[in-house]
C-alpha positions in Angstrom: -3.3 -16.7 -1.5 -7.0 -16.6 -3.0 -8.1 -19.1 -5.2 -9.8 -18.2 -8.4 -12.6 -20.4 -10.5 -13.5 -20.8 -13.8 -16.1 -22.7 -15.0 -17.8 -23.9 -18.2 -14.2 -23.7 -19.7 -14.8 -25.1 -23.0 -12.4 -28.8 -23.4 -10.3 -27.4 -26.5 -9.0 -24.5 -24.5 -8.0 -26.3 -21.3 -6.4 -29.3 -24.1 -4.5 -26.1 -25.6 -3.3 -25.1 -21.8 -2.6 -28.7 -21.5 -0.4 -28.6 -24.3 1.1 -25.1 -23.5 1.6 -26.1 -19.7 3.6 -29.7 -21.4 5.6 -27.1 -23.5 7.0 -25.1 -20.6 7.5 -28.7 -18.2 4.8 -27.2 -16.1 1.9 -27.9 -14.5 -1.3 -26.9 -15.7 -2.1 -24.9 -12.4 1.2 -23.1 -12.8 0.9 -22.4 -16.7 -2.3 -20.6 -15.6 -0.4 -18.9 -12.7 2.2 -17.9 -15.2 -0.5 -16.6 -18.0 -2.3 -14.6 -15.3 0.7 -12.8 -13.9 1.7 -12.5 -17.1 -1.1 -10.5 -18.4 -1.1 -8.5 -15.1 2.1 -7.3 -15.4 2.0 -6.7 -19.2 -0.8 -3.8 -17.7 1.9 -2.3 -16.3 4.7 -0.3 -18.7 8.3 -1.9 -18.5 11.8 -0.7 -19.5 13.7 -3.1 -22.3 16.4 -3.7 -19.4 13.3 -5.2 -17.2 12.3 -7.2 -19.7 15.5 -8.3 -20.3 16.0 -9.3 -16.7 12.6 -11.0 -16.4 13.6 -13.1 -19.4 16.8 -14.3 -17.7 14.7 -15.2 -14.7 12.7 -17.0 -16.6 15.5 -19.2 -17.7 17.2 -19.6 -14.9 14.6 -21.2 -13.4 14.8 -24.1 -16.1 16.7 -27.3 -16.4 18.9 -25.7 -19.1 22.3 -23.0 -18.5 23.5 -20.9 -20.9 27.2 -20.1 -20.9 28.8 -17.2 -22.4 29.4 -16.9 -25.9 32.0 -13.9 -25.8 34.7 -16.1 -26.4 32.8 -17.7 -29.4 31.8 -14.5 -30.9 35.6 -13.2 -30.7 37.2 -16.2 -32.1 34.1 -15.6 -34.7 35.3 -12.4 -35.9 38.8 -13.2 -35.8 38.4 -15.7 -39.0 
């Protein structure tokens, strides 16, 4: 995989990405990683399901799960 450089980044944007890359319990290198491919595929025109589906990715890959509220929401509208 190529590497890319930046220089002359100014210190309050890299102590933003700091922050951002603490926010997400990432590294800084893949905050950027995830910025970049971010924006790339923003270029690129995606159906509400694929968004949808890249969203559960996304969380999946965390340290949280997520269980399934149908039985919540039923009991919910039972009342």
């Amino acid at each position: 995989m190529p590497d890319i450089l930046v220089r002359d980044v100014p210190q309050q944007t890299v102590d933003v990405l700091k922050q951002r890359a603490k926010q997400h319990r990432r590294s800084l290198q893949q905050e950027l990683l995830s910025i970049l491919e971010a924006t790339a595929e923003g270029s690129q025109a995606r159906s509400p399901s694929q968004i949808a589906a890249a969203i559960r990715a996304r969380l999946a890959q965390g340290p949280r799960t997520f269980g399934d509220s149908t039985d919540l929401v039923r009991e919910d509208r039972e009342r």
